[in-house]
PLY file of the C-alpha trace (Angstrom):
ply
format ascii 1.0
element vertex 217
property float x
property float y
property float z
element edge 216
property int vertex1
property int vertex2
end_header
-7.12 10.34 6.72
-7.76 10.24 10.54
-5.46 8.00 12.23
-7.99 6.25 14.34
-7.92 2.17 14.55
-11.57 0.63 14.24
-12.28 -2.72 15.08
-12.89 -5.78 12.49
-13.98 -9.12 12.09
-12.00 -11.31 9.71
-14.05 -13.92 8.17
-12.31 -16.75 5.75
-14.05 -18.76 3.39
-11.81 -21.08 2.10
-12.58 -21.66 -1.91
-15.44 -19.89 -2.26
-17.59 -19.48 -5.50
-17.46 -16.25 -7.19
-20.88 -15.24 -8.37
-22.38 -16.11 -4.37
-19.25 -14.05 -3.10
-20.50 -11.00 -5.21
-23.91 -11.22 -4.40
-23.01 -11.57 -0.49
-21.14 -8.51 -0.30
-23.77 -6.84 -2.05
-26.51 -8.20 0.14
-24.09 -7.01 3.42
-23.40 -3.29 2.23
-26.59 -2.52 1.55
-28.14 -3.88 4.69
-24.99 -2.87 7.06
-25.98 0.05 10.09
-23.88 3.19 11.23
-22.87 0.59 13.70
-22.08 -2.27 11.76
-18.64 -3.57 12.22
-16.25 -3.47 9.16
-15.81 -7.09 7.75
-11.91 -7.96 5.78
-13.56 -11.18 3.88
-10.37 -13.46 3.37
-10.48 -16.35 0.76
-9.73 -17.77 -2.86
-11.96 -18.43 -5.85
-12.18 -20.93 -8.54
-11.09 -19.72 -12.32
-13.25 -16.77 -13.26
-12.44 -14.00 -15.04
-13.89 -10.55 -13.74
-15.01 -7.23 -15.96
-15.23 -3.89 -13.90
-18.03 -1.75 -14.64
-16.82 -0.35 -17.03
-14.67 -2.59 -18.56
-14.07 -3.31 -22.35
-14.81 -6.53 -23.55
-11.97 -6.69 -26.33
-9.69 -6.95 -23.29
-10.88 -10.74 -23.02
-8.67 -12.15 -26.03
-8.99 -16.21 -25.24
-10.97 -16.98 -21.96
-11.79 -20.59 -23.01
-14.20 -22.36 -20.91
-13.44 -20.10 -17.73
-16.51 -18.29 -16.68
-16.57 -14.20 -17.10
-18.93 -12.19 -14.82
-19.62 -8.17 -15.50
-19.39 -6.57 -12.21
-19.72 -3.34 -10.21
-15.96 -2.65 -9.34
-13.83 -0.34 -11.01
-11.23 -1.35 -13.19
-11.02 -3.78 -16.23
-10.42 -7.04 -16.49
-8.57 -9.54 -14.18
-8.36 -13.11 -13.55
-8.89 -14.88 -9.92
-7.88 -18.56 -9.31
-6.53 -21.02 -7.00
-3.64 -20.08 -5.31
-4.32 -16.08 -5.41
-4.86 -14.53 -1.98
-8.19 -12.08 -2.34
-9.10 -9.93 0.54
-12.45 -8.69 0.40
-12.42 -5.00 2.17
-15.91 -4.03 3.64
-15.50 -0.67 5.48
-17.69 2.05 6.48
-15.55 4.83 4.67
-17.50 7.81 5.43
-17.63 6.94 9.48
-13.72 6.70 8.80
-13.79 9.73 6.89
-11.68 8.59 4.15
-11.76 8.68 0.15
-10.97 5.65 -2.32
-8.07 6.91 -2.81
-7.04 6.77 0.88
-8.22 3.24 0.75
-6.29 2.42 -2.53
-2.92 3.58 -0.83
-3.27 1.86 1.99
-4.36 -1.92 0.38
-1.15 -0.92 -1.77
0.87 -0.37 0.72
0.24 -3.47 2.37
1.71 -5.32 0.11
4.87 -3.02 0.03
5.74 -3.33 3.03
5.28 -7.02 3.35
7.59 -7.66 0.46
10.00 -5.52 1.67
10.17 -7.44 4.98
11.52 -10.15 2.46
14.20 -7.50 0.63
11.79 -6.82 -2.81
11.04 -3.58 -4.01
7.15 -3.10 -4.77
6.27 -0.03 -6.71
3.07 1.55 -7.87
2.26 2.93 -11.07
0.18 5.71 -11.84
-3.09 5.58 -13.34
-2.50 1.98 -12.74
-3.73 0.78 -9.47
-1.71 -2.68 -7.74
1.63 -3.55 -6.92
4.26 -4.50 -9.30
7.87 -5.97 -9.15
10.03 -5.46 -12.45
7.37 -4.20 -14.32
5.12 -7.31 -13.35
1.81 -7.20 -11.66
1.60 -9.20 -8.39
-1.37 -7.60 -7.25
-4.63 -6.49 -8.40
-7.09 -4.04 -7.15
-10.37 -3.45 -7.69
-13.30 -1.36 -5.50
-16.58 -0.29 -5.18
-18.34 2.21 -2.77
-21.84 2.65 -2.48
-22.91 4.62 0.46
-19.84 5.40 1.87
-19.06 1.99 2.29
-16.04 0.17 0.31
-16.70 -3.74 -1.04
-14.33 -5.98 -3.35
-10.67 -5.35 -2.43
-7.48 -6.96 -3.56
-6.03 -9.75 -4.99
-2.46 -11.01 -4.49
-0.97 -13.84 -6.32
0.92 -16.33 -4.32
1.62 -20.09 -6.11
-0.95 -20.28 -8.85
-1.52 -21.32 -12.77
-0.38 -18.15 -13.96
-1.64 -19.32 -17.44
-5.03 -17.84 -17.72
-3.90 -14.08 -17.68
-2.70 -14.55 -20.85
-6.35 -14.79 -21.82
-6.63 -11.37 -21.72
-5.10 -8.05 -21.27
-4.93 -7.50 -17.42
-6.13 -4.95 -16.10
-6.87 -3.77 -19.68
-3.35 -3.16 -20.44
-2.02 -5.22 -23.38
1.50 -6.88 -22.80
1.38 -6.72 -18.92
2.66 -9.40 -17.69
2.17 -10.50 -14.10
4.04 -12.28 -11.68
3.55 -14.26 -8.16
5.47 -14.42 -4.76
6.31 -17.77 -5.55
8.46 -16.64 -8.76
10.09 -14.00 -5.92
11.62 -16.38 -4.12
8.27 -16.34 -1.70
7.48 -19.69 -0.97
4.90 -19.47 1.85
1.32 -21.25 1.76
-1.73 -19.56 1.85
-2.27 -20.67 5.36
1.45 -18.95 6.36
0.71 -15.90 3.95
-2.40 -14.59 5.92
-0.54 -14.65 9.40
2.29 -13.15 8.09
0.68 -10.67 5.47
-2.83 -9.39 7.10
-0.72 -7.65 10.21
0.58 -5.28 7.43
-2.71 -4.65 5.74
-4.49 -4.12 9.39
-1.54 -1.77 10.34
-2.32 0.28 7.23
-6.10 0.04 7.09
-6.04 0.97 10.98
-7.45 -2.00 12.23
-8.13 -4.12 14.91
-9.39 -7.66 14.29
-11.83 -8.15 16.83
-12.51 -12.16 16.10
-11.86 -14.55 13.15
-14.19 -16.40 11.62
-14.46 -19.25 9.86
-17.84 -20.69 7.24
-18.56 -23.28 10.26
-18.14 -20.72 13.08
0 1
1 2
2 3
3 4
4 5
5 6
6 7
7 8
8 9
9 10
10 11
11 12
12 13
13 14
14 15
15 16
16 17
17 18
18 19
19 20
20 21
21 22
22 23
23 24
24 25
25 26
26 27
27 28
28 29
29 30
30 31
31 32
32 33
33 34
34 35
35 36
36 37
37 38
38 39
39 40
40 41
41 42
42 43
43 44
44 45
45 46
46 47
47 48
48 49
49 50
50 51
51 52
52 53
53 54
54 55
55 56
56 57
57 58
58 59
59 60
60 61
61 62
62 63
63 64
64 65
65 66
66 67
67 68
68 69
69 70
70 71
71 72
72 73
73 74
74 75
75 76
76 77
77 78
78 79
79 80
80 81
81 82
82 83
83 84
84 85
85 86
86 87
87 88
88 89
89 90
90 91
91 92
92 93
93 94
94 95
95 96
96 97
97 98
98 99
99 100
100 101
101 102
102 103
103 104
104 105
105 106
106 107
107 108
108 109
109 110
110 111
111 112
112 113
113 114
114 115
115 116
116 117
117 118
118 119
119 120
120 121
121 122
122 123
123 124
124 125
125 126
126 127
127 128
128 129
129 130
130 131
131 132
132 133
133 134
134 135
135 136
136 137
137 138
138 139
139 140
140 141
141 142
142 143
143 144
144 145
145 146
146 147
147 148
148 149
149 150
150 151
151 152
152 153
153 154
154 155
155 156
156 157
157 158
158 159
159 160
160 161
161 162
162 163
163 164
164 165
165 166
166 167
167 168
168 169
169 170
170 171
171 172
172 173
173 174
174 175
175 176
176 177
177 178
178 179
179 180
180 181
181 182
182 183
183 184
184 185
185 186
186 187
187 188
188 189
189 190
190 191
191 192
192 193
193 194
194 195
195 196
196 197
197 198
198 199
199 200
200 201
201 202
202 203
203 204
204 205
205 206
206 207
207 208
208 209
209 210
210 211
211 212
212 213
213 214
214 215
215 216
């Protein structure tokens, strides 16, 4: 991993649909240049259920009238909602010259060393990408790369309707249960959580936020 800080643009989108998400980070990673800057993509989504690639289908036990959409990321199956932080990570790997898994550790570690600015221990597990507290996922990860260039990212649940994981198995593990900063003792709005949590995850993805964007910019 080259320890070399790039510049970014952070765009946030507020409650954004899923489906028009997924198709825009699509449409961007295929058309992005050598030069194209790297894009974090900061927002929330309404209840939707996601399936990686590869995921199993017997790993959705009850999703009810919440929508479930087969996409290209790795992993299984995972819920997003109001209330859940997602950061969308759009970065030219291969001009950065690092590997997924570089790019796993470091979205990982960003949330490690946030909560341990507030005294909680956040481990990882193997085989297992995300963070967890007690055995509890608080968050989620899930990538894709197509020509050397990462899309989808992380998820990290803040003060949400925890409900709908029990739906299915997350992350196609049965039993695992997951958890939310709020339940830690974190009691910080999404507004508060970005300022205070994307400093770690620009530290560890060696970035530089060049300009922040909102929809109506």
């Amino acid at each position: 991993m080259e320890n070399v800080v790039s510049p970014v643009w952070i765009r946030y989108f507020g409650l954004a649909l899923y489906q028009a998400t997924y198709q825009a980070m699509q449409h961007f990673t295929d058309n992005r240049q050598a030069d194209t800057v790297d894009e974090l993509w900061v927002l929330q989504h309404p209840p939707v259920y996601t399936l990686g690639q590869a995921g199993k289908w017997e790993h959705l036990l009850n999703p009810g009238q919440i929508p479930v959409y087969q996409v290209d990321r790795g992993g299984q199956v995972t819920y997003h909602g109001p209330g859940q932080l997602i950061v969308y990570v759009l970065l030219d790997l291969k001009r950065r010259h690092w590997g997924v898994k570089s790019l796993v550790s470091a979205l990982e570690q960003a949330v490690i060393d946030y909560l341990a600015h507030h005294q909680i221990l956040g481990k990882r597990r193997d085989k297992a990408p995300g963070v967890y507290v007690d055995d509890h996922k608080l968050s989620a990860l899930g990538l894709r790369i197509r020509r050397g260039c990462s899309y989808h990212g992380l998820s990290l649940n803040v003060d949400m309707d925890l409900t709908p994981f029990q739906g299915i198995n997350p992350c196609g593990y049965a039993g695992l249960t997951v958890t939310q900063l709020r339940d830690l003792g974190i009691n910080d709005n999404l507004t508060q959580l970005n300022e205070q949590f994307l400093p770690y995850l620009f530290h560890t993805l060696q970035l530089d936020p060049i300009n922040k964007i909102t929809p109506h910019d």
